[in-house]
N, C-alpha and C positions, 0 to 999 in steps of 0.2 A: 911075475911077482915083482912090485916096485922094490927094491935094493937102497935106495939113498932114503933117508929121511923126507928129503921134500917130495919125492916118487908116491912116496905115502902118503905124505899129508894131500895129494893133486891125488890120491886113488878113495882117500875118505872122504873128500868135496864131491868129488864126483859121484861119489853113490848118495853123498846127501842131495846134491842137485836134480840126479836121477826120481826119487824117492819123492821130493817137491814137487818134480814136473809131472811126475806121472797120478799124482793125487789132485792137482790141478787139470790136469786134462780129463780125469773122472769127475771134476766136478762140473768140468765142459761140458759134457755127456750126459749126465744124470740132469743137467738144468736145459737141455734141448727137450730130454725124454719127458719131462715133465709139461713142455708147450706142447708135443707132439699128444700126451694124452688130455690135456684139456681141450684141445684140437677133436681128436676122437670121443671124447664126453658131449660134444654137441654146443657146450655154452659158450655163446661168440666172448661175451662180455667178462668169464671166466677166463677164458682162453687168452683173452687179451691184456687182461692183469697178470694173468704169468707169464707172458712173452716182454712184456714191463719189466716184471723183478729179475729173468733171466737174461734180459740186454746187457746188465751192469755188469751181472757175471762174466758175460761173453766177452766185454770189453775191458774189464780188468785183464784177464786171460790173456786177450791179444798185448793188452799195452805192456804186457810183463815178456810178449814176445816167446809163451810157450806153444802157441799155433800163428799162423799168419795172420794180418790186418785183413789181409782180404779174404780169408776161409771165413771168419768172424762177420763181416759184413755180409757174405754170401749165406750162411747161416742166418741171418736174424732176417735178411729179405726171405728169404725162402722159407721159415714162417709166419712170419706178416702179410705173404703173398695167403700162404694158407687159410688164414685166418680171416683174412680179407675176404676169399673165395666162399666164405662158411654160410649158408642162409641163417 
């Protein structure tokens, strides 16, 4: 249990930043899961407008530096590669 006054205020930043990041990293998640089901719905041209509006996400994300640059790059290839492969 933090004791000093600033112990405290460095223990209620911390569960705000916790609390930030972990709502951002859901929205990482839920915006991948959304390419991955227009992916499995079949429509290339579908699929490709959500992989569109989910890049930005993805990129915001990274540039705030709550996942890595390169998990984020390696994500957005690896469904474009997808999507690419799609008849």
């Amino acid at each position: 249990m933090a004791n000093t006054a600033q112990a405290r205020k460095r223990a209620r930043q911390a569960e705000a930043t916790r609390k930030r990041n972990a709502s951002l990293k859901s929205e990482l998640r839920t915006a991948v899961k959304k390419v991955k089901k227009a992916i499995a719905g079949g429509d290339k041209a579908a699929a490709a407008k959500t992989l569109q509006s989910s890049q930005s996400t993805i990129d915001r994300i990274a540039d705030k530096k709550i996942v890595h640059k390169n998990l984020a790059s390696r994500t957005k290839a690896r469904l474009a590669q997808a999507i690419k492969a799609m008849p």
